[in-house]
C-alpha positions in Angstrom: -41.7 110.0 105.8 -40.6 108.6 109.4 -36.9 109.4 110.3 -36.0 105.4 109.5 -36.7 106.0 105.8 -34.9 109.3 105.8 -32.0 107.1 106.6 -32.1 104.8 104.3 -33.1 106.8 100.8 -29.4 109.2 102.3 -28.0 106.5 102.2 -29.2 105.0 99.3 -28.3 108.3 97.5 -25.1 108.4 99.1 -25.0 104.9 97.4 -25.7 106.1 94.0 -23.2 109.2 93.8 -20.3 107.2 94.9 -21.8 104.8 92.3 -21.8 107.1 89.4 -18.3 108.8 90.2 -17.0 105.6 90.6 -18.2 105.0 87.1 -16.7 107.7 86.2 -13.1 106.9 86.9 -13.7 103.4 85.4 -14.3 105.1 82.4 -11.3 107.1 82.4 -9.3 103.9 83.1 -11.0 103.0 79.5 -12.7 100.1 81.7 -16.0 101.1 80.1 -16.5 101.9 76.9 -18.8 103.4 74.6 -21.7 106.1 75.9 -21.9 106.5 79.3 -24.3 109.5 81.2 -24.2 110.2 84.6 -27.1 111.1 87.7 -24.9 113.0 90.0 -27.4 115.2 91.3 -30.5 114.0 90.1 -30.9 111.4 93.3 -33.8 112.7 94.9 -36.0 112.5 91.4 -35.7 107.9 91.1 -35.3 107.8 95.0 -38.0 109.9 96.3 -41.0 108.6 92.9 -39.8 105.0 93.4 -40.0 105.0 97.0 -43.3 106.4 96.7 -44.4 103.8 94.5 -43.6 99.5 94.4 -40.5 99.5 92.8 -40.2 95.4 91.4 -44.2 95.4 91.0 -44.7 98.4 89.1 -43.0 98.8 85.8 -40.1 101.3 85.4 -39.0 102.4 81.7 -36.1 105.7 81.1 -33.7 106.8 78.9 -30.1 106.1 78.3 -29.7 108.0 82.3 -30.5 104.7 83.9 -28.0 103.1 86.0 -29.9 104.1 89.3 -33.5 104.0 88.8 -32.5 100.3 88.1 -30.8 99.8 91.2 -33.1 101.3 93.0 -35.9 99.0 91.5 -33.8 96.4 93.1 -31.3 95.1 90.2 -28.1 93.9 91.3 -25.2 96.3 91.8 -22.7 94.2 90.8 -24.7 93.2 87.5 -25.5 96.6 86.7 -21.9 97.6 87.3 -20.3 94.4 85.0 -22.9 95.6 82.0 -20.9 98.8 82.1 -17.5 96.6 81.9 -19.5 94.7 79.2 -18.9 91.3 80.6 -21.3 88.1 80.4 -22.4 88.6 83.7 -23.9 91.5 83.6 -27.6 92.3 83.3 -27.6 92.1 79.5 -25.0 89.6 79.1 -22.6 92.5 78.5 -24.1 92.9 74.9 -26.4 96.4 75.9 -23.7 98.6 77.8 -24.9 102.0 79.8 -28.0 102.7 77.9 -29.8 99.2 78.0 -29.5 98.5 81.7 -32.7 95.9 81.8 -33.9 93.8 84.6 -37.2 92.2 83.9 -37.2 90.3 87.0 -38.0 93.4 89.0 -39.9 94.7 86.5 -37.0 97.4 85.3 -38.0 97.8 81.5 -34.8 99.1 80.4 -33.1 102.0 79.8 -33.4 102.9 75.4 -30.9 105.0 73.8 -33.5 106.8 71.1 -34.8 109.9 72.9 -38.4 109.9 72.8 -38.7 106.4 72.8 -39.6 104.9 76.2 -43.0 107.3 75.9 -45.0 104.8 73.4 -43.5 101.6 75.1 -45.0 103.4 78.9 -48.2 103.6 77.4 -48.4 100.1 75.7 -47.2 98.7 79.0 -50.1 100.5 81.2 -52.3 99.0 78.2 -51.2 95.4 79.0 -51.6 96.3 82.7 -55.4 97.3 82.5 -55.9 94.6 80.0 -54.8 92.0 82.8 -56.8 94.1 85.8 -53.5 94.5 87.7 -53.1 97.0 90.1 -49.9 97.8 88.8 -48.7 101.1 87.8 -46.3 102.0 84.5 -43.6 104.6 85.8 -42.1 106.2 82.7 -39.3 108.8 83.5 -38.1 111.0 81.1 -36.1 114.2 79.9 -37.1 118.0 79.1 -35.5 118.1 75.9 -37.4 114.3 75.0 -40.9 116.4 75.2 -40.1 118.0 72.0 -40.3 114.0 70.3 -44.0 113.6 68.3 -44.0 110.6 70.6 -44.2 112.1 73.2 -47.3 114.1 72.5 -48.7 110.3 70.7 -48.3 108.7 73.6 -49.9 111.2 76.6 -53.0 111.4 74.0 -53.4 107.8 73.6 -52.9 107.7 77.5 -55.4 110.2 78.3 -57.8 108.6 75.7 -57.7 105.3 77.3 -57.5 106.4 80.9 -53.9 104.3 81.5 -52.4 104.0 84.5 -49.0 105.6 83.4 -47.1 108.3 85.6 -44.7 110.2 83.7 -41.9 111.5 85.6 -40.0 114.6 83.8 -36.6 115.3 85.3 -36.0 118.6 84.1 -32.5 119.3 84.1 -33.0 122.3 82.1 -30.7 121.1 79.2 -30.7 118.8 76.1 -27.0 117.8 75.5 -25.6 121.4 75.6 -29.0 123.6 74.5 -30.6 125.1 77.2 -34.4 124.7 77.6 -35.1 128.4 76.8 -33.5 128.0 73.3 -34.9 125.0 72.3 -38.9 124.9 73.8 -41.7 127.1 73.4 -43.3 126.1 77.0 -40.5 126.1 79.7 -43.1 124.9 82.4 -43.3 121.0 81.1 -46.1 120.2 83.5 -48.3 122.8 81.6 -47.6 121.4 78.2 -49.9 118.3 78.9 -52.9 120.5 79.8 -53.4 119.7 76.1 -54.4 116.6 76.8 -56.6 117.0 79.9 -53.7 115.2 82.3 -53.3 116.2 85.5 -49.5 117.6 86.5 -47.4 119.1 88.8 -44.2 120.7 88.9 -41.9 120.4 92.2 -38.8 120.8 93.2 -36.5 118.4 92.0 -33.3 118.4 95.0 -35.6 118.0 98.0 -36.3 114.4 98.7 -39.2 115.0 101.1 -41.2 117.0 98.7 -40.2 114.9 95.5 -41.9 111.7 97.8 -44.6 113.9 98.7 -45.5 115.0 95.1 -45.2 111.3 94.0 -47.1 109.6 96.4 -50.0 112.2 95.0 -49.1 111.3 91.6 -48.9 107.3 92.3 -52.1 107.4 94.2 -53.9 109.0 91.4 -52.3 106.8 88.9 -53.1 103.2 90.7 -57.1 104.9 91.7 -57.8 104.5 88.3 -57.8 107.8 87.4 -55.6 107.7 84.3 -52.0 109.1 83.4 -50.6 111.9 85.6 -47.0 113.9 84.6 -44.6 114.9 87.1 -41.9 118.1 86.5 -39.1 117.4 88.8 -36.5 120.6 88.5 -33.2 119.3 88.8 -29.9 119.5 87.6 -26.9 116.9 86.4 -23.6 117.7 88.0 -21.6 116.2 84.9 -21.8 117.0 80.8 -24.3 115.0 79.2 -21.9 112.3 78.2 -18.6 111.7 79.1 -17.9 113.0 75.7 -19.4 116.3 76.8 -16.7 118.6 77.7 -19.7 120.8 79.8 -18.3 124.3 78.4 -21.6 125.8 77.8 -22.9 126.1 81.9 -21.7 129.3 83.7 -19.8 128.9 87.3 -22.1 131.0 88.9 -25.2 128.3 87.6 -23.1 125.3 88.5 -22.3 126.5 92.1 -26.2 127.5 92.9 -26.9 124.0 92.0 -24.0 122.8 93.7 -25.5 124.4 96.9 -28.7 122.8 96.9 -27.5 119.1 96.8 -30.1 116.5 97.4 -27.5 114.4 99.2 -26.3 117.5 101.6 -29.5 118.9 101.7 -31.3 115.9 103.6 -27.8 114.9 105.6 -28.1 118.5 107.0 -32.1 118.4 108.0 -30.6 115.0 109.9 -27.6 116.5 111.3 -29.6 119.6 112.6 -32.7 117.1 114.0 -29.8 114.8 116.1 -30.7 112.1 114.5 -27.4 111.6 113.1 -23.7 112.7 113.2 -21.0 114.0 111.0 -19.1 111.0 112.0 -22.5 108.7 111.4 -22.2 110.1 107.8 -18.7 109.6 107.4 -18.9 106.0 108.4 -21.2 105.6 105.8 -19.8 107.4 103.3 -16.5 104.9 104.2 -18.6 101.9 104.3 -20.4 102.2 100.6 -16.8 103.4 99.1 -15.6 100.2 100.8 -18.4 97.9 99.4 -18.3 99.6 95.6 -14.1 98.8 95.5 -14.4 95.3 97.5 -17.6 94.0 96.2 -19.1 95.8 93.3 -16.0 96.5 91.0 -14.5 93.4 92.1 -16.9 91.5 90.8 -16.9 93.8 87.2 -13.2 93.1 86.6 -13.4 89.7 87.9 -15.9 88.3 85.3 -15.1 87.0 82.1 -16.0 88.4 78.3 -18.7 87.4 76.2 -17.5 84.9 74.4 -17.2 85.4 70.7 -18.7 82.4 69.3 -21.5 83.4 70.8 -22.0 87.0 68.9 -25.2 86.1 67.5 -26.5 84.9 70.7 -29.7 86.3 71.8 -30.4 88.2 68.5 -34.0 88.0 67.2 -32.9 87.7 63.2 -31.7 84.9 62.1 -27.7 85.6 60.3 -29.9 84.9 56.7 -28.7 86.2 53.5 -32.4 86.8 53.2 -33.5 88.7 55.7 -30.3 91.1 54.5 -31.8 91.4 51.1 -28.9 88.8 49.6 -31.4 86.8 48.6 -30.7 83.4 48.0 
């Protein structure tokens, strides 16, 4: 990783916490509605496997945590941002909200709200892709707690069966809404759990950019060989509650500030800082400039769009509005 791409993924992160706490106090405002869950802190884990990989020619599929890794596969800010205001123009038509962020045009799968569920949809994806003879890779990224799901153990089987070029990305944040990993799973270590299933893993730390790129480009080189699925453990940590109906009660201080001190953001603006390859004032000029362009640009456009419209409710629904299909009969 040259000094140029150091660069850019601070400031794409820088990008993506502003992003999120802007969020945030949109939500507040009652701007957004419904379920909304937040990355602050988790940057390094989409920035450092995507950038290792093709984002917008490999496929990406997560959770309901999604607002970045689809950014970062190249979906529109402003789009992204107008979903969450749920207006028509944004990247489901404002019908999906936080959890289905989807752009298929850069090959961003979607985000799905069930936990457990992007695992099977990864592996019927990298099934399609070795059908076709792409050289395209399936990039699944998930949570701890979501390992506990029978699809998830479904899915790495069938993967490992027939050899799919998936790479499963845990982001281990160590909780599952407010239960802590040691209260709820057997195997703390997640990259040992797929030993199971003859699938090659590795655990790394989740904060540190330059070894979360490292660890991926392993993983994503091993993936698109040919060799079959591989799972990533990235240890991390989410600065927020789950949801921001999580009132966050259950971490200690003491936890929260160890975290706190190993910021992926920080952490790499520091390396650069100490290197001279940039300045405090460098940083703050960006810092300005992205808090400038997410007010002038981003939510702008978000407030500026206009509703669904509610003649068109049914619009882009699969079923027909039949008193059949709804057991009325007829």
């Amino acid at each position: 990783m040259n000094v140029a791409d150091k660069k850019r993924l601070l400031r794409e992160m820088l990008f993506a916490r502003r992003f999120e706490e802007r969020c945030y106090e949109a939500y507040v405002e009652r701007k957004i509605g419904g379920f909304l869950h937040l990355y602050s802190g988790e940057e390094a884990c989409a920035h450092g496997v995507l950038d290792a990989a093709k984002p917008g020619h490999d496929y990406v599929i997560t959770s309901y945590r999604d607002h970045i890794h689809a950014i970062k596969c190249g979906a529109d800010p402003r789009k992204v941002m107008a979903e969450l205001y749920a207006k028509e123009t944004g990247s489901s038509r404002g019908r999906g909200g936080s959890m289905h962020i989807f752009d298929v045009g850069h090959r961003f799968m979607g985000g799905y709200a069930l936990v457990g569920g992007p695992f099977p949809l990864a592996a019927g994806i990298a099934k399609a892709i070795k059908m076709k003879g792409g050289d395209e890779i399936c990039i699944c990224f998930l949570g701890d707690a979501a390992n506990n799901q029978g699809t998830f153990h479904e899915s790495l089987n069938m993967a490992r069966l027939w050899e799919l070029p998936v790479l499963y990305v845990c982001e281990n944040n160590l909780y599952g809404i407010g239960t802590r990993i040691d209260r709820s799973t057997a195997v703390i270590d997640q990259y040992k759990r797929v030993s199971g299933y003859n699938i090659p893993s590795a655990q790394e730390d989740g904060q540190d950019i330059e070894k979360v790129f490292k660890a991926a480009k392993k993983a994503v080189n091993h993936v698109r060989s040919g060799k079959g699925p591989y799972f990533l453990e990235l240890m991390t940590y989410r600065y927020r509650g789950h949801s921001m109906s999580d009132s966050n009660a259950y971490r200690s201080k003491g936890e929260e500030r160890m975290w706190s001190n190993r910021d992926p953001i920080i952490m790499l603006r520091d390396r650069l800082i100490e290197a001279g390859h940039i300045s405090k004032a460098d940083y703050k000029a960006m810092d300005n400039e992205i808090l400038d362009e997410i007010e002038d640009d981003i939510i702008a456009f978000a407030e500026s769009s206009p509703q669904p419209r509610v003649d068109e409710l049914e619009k882009y629904t699969l079923a027909e509005n039949d008193p059949w299909v709804y057991g009325g009969g007829r």
